[in-house]
C-alpha positions as CSV (number, residue, x, y, z in Angstrom):
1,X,79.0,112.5,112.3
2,X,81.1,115.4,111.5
3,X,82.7,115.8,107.9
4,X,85.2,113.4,107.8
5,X,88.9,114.1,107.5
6,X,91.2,112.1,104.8
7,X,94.6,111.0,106.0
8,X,97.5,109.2,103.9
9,X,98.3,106.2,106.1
10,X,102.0,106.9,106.7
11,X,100.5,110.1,108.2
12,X,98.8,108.5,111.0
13,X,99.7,106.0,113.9
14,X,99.5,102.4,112.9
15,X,97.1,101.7,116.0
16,X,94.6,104.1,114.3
17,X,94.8,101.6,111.1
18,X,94.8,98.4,113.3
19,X,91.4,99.9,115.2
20,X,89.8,100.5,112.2
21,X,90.2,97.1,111.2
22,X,89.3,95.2,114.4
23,X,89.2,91.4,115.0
24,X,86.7,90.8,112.4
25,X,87.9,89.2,108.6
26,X,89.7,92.4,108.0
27,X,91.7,92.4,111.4
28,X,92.5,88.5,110.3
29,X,93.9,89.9,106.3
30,X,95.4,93.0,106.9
31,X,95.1,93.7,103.4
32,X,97.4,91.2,102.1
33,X,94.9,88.5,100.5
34,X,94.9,91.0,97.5
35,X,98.8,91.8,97.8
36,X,99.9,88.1,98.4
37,X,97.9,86.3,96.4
38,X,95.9,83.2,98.1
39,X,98.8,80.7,98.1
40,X,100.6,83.1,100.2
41,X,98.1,84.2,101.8
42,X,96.3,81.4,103.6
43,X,99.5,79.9,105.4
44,X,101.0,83.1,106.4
45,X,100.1,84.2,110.1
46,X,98.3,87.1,111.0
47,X,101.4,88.6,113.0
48,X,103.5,88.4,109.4
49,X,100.5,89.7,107.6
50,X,100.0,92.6,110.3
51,X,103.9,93.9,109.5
52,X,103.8,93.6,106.1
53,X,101.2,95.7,106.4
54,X,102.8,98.3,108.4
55,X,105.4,98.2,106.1
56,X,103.5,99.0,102.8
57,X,101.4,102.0,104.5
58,X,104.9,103.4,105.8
59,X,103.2,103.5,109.1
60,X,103.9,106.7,111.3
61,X,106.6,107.6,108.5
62,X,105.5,111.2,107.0
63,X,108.5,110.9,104.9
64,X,107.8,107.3,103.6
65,X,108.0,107.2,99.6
66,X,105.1,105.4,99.3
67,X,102.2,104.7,101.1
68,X,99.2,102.3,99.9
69,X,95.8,103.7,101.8
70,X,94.0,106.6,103.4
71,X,92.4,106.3,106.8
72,X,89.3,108.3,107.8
73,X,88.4,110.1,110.4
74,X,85.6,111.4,112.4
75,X,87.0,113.9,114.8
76,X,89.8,112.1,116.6
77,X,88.0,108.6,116.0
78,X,89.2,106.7,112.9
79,X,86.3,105.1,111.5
80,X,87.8,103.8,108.0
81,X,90.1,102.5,105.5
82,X,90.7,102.1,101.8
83,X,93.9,100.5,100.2
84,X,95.0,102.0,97.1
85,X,98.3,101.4,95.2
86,X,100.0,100.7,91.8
87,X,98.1,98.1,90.1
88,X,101.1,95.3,90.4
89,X,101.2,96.0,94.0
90,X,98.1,93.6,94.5
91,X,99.5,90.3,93.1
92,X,95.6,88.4,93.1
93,X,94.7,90.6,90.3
94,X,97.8,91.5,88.7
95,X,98.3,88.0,87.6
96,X,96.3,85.4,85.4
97,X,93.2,86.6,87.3
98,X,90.0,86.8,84.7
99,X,88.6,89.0,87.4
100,X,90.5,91.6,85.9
101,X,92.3,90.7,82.8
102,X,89.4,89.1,81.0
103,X,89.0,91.1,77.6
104,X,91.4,93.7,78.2
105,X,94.6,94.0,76.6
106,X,96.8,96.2,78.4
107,X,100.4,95.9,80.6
108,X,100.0,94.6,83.5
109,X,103.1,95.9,84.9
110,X,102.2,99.5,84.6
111,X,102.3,101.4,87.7
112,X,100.5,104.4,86.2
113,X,97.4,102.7,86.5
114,X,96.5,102.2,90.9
115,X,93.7,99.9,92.2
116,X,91.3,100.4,95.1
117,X,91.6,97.0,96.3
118,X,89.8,97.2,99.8
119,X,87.4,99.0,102.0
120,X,86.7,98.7,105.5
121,X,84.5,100.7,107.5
122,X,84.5,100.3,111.5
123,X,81.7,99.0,113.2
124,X,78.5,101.4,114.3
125,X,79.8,103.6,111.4
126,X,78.4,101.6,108.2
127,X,75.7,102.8,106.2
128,X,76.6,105.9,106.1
129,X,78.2,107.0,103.0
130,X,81.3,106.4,104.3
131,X,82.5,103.9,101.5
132,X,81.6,106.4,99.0
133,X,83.6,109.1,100.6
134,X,86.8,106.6,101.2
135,X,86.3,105.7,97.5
136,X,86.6,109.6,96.4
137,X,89.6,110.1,98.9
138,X,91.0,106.9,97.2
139,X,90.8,108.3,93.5
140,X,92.1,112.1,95.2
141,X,95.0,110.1,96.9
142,X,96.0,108.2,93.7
143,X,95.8,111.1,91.4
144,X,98.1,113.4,93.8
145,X,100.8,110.7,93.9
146,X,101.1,110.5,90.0
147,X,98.3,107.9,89.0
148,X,97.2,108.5,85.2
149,X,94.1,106.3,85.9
150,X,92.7,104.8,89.0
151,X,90.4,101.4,88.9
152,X,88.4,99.4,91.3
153,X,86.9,95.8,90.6
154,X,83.7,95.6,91.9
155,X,80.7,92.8,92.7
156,X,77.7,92.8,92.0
157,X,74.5,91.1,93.7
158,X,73.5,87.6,92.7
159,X,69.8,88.0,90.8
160,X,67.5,89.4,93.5
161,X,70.0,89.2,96.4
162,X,72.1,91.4,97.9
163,X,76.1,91.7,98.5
164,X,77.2,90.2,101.9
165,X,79.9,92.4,103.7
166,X,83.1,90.5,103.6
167,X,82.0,90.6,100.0
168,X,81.7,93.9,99.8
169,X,85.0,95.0,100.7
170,X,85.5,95.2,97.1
171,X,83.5,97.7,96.7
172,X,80.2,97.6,95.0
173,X,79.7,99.4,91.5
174,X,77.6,102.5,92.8
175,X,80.8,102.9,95.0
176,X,83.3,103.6,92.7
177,X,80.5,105.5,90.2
178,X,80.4,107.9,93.2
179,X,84.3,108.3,92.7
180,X,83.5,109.1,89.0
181,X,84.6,105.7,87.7
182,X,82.5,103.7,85.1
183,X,82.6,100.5,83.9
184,X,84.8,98.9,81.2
185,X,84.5,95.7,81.4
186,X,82.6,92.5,82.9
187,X,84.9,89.8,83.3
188,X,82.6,87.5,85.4
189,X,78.9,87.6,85.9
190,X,79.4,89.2,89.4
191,X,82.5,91.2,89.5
192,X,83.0,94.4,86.9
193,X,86.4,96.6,86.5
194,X,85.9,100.1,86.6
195,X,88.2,102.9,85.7
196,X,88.9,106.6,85.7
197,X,91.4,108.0,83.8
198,X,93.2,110.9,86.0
């Protein structure tokens, strides 16, 4: 594998987003679980879910205001995908959510404060670091567009086992400590909210 390359997602062809995230669970969310909300979510089709999608990342737009990810790439091959944004943007936590609101006493509406909500890695690429690179490009990405502090909510392994992969599109805690973050709270016995101030 070469040193990957970091690429804002309005910066890169929408295909290159949609390969990364293939058929599989992610191909089926498009990152809009975490945006929507599950209500929204689970009766919304995957063609609505796909433009909304576009729409957020400013796909193929270099001029786009915002932009809510960063692709990677090996070479020419993109390989992964992390979505970061304003807190609010991701309605599932912004909300009533004890996930990450549990303890902490602080506006939820402030868009100073962006969330890694997501990771996806492609296929034949995984265990490889690559979700520890994505989660520093994350943090870089944030912290060039403004962020004052950049957090990720985590899970955590139930005793003795280990974190499935659809579960760990979260991200797992030695992810985001590899992005500097560290933890500040833990809301539920599996999930933990990590922050680093920018």
């Amino acid at each position: 594998m070469e040193a990957l390359v970091f690429r804002a997602a309005n910066e890169v062809p929408f295909d290159d987003l949609q390969d990364v995230l293939g058929t599989s669970q992610a191909g089926r969310c498009q990152c809009q679980r975490q945006v929507l909300g599950d209500r929204e979510w689970w009766d919304m089709p995957v063609e609505e879910r796909r433009l909304r999608l576009a729409e957020q990342t400013g796909a193929g737009d270099p001029d786009a205001p915002v932009t809510s990810g960063v692709v990677a790439y090996d070479g020419e091959l993109p390989i992964g995908w992390v979505a970061v944004a304003p807190r609010p943007t991701y309605r599932r936590y912004h909300g009533r959510s004890p996930v990450a609101w549990r303890g902490r006493h602080e506006d939820r509406e402030d868009d100073g404060v962006w969330l890694v909500a997501c990771f996806v890695v492609r296929a034949g690429h995984r265990g490889q670091g690559v979700v520890h690179e994505l989660a520093v490009a994350a943090v870089e990405f944030a912290r060039s567009r403004g962020a004052r502090a950049v957090e990720g909510y985590p899970i955590v392994a139930r005793d003795g086992g280990e974190v499935i992969w659809d579960e760990a599109s979260v991200g797992t805690p030695q992810v985001f400590a590899s992005a500097g973050m560290t933890e500040v709270s833990a809301p539920t016995t599996r999930r933990r909210v990590m922050r680093v101030e920018c």
